[in-house]
C-alpha positions, 0 to 999 in steps of 0.5 A: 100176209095182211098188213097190221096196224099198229104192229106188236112191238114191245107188246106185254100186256098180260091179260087173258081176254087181251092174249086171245085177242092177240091169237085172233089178231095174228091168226089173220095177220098170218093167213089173209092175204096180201092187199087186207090191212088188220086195225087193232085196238081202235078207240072212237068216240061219237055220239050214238042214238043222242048219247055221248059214247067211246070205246075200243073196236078190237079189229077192223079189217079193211080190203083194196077197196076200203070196206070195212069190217068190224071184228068183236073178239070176246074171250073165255066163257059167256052166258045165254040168257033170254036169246041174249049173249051176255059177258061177265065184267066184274059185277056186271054183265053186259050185252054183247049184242047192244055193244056190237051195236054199237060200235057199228053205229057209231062206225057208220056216223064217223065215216058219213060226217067224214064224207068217207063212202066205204061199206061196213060190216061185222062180226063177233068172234068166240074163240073159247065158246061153243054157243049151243042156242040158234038164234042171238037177239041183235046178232045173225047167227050166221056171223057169230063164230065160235069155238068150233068155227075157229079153226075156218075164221079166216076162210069166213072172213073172206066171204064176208069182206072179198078182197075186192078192187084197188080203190082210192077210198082205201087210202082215205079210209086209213088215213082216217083210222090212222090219224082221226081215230088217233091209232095207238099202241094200247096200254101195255105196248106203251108200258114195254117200250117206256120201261126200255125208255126209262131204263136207258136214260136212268142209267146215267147214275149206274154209268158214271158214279161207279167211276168215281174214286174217293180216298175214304172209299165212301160214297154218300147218294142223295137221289131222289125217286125214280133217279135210278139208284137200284139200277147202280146198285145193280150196276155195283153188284154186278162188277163186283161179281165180275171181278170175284170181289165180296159185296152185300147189299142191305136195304129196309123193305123187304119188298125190295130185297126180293126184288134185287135178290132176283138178280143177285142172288144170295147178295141182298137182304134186309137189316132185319132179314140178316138180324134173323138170321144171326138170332136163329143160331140160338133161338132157333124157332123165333116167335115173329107173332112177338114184336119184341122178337125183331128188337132182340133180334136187332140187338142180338145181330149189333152186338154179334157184328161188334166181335167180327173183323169186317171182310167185305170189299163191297158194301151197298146201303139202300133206303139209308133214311129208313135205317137207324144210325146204330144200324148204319155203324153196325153194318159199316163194320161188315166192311174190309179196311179197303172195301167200298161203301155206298149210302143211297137215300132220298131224305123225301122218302123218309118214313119212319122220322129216323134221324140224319145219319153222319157219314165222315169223308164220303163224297155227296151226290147228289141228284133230283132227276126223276126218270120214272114218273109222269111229267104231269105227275112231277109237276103235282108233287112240286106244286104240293111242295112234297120235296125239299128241292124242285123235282126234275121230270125227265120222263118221256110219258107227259100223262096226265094230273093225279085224279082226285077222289074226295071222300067224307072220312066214313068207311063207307064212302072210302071203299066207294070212291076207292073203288070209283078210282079202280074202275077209272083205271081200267076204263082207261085199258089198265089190266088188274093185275097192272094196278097198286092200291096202295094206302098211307096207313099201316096194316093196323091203321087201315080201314081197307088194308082187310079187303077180301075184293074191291070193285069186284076184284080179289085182292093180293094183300099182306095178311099181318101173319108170317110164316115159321121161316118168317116169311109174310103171308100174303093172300092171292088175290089180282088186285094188289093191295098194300101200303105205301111203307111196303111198296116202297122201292117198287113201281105199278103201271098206275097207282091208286093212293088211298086213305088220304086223311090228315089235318095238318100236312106234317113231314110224315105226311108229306113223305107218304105222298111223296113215295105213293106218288112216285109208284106210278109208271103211268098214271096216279090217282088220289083219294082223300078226305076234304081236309087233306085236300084242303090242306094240300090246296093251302100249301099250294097258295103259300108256295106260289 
């Protein structure tokens, strides 16, 4: 069996081209034999014809001798037009043919300027096409394999590269993959084993406050975002099914609630979605097209809860800042004389401008620990001045600063750098489907919330309808696109913040950068007018 470098572990990148790549990967891995070493996902940069150019090498395969042998994998359906083999990217088509080229230029330049003497070749793999047409400009036909060679690459891999005699250059040619190339886990390796990471060390909130007694049995969390407060939540529920105990669990987003209903099912709500519920039994076909419809639902739903006797030995209030006071009171009721209240809030994240909410004899806790955004990022929101105390980074992911779009307020130059940042994103190996664009205004606010396609993608947005079981209805689309009031408790490899547009950088404002910027596992980017940024750049001088 081949030797592969970087090997699979916590691998979950999800896209199709990137899944076939993987069959081609571990085709070879599993049927070459030993004394071949298997390089993937190898991103260089040099320059080529007097250009500056990088890019990624699907494979490289190397055998005893330390020759090497460069392996384009192309997925899915391509077009032959004018004996050129093209592939569609979005908008875009490219040749395939000139970044083969390419890559095996800049290949030959890198190891010349390293003194590295190994022999280069390559090949172009199909794994899902039959190419009918005989001759391919810039490629010999005879080392483009298809749909129908498929099944003998292996055997075509070893007459193009022998296994050759054990050399001393193959030991310097993987060093030099390995170490001047920087070899490393693509993206969605590094997303799998950063969410185990993250999730570890978050776990500290979900240990130690369930052990924590109190006589009143109220129990108030100020924790900021990314400190683990829904994997307590978790924690809570989860021993109190254990033990055979009531508990429900209430936030504001719905986002959320289905979230946490995944795992605790029949447990998790939303106020609005037990409001519904209640207001149903009389009104059994809600008008949800209504706005008023919500607010005689709420009424309906406190007053029901004042003529009950609470039974519940576990109540969990999420996202408490974005919950009325009345709300909190009512809810509260829900509980048994002995039952046990917990109030998570983060007061950075309080969008809505509710008022504080008075919780007598609970114990605080409070904690700024963020386990989930980039250090890079942490330090950002801190320097902007987001949050009422110093956010603590404790991710292990340093990443990089948000990337600033500016943008001149017209519609046309917010969907352009808006979509100049989601391509940035994928050049950086983010799949689509891995990526928020989330905006700071509202669905009936926003210039871009209506997006059929950004930057050549279909999007997934929130339509503004719902269905008769109230449901909100979506459109299906890759690119998911929202708002930061929906996404809100929820988090994406990266984040594209959009729609950035203020005179003044008021509380509300602050609270919106504060919870988009915190969506993101790996990476952020920023898109605003002149004057935002202005604005952010003045409060940066008056807190230095």
């Amino acid at each position: 069996m081949a030797t592969l470098l970087p090997d699979l572990s916590g691998n979950t990148r999800n896209s199709i081209g990137y899944r076939r790549e993987m069959d081609v990967l571990e085709l070879l891995q599993k049927t070459l034999p030993d004394g071949y070493t298997i390089f993937h996902n190898v991103e260089w940069h040099s320059l080529y014809e007097e250009r500056d150019c990088h890019g990624e090498i699907d494979l490289i395969i190397m055998n005893r001798a330390g020759d090497l042998l460069l392996v384009e994998v192309k997925a899915g359906v391509l077009n032959v037009c004018e004996e050129k083999l093209l592939k569609d990217y979005g908008t875009r088509q490219r040749d395939v043919a000139a970044q083969v080229k390419v890559q095996y230029g800049a290949m030959r330049q890198l190891l010349a300027k390293a003194e590295l003497n190994a022999s280069v070749s390559n090949c172009l793999v199909l794994p899902d096409f039959h190419l009918t047409a005989s001759r391919i400009v810039g490629i010999p036909r005879e080392r483009i394999y298809d749909s129908q060679d498929y099944p003998n690459l292996p055997a075509r891999i070893t007459q193009l590269l022998p296994l050759g005699l054990p050399s001393s250059t193959a030991d310097q040619v993987r060093a030099f993959l390995s170490n001047q190339l920087d070899l490393q886990p693509d993206i969605a390796s590094l997303q799998g084993q950063l969410q185990q990471t993250i999730k570890g060390l978050a776990d500290g909130l979900a240990t130690w406050v369930p052990r924590i007694q109190a006589p009143s049995r109220r129990y108030r969390i100020q924790a900021t975002a990314g400190s683990g407060k829904t994997q307590l939540a978790i924690a809570l529920l989860q021993e109190a099914k254990q033990k055979g105990l009531s508990a429900r669990y209430v936030c504001f987003n719905r986002p959320l609630a289905e979230q946490m209903s995944r795992i605790a099912p029949e447990q998790c709500s939303t106020f609005h979605a037990l409001c519904i519920e209640a207001y149903r039994k009389q009104h059994p076909a809600p008008d949800f097209q209504d706005p008023a419809t919500f607010q005689q639902a709420e009424q309906h739903y406190l007053q029901e809860l004042a003529k009950q006797q609470g039974n519940l030995d576990l109540l969990i209030l999420d996202e408490a800042q974005d919950l009325q006071p009345e709300w909190l009171n009512g809810l509260t009721t829900l509980l048994s004389p002995m039952g046990r209240l917990y109030l998570l809030e983060d007061t950075d994240q309080c969008l809505y401008g509710r008022p504080p909410y008075q919780l007598a004899d609970a114990v605080e806790i409070s904690c700024m620990d963020n386990f989930r955004s980039p250090q890079m990022v942490c330090r950002a929101i801190n320097a902007f001045g987001l949050a009422k105390d110093t956010i603590k980074s404790k991710s292990p992911w340093r990443g990089e600063l948000p990337a600033f779009y500016l943008y001149d307020g017209s519609e046309e130059d917010l969907l352009q750098k808006t979509e100049d940042a989601i391509q940035a994103q994928c050049a950086q190996g983010h799949d689509i489907t891995n990526i928020a664009v989330l905006s700071t205004k509202g669905i009936h606010h926003s210039r871009l919330l209506r997006q059929d396609t950004l930057a050549g993608y279909s999007t997934k947005r929130y339509t503004g309808q719902f269905a008769e079981d109230g449901q909100a209805k979506w459109t299906k689309g890759l690119l998911l696109l929202d708002s930061v009031y929906r996404f809100k408790g929820q988090s994406a490899n990266a984040v594209i913040l959009t729609e950035i547009d203020f005179a003044e950088l008021s509380r509300s404002e602050r609270a919106k950068l504060f919870v988009g910027m915190t969506r993101g596992l790996l990476s952020v980017s920023l898109v605003l007018t002149h004057a935002a940024a202005e604005q952010l750049a003045a409060n940066m001088q008056g807190s230095a």
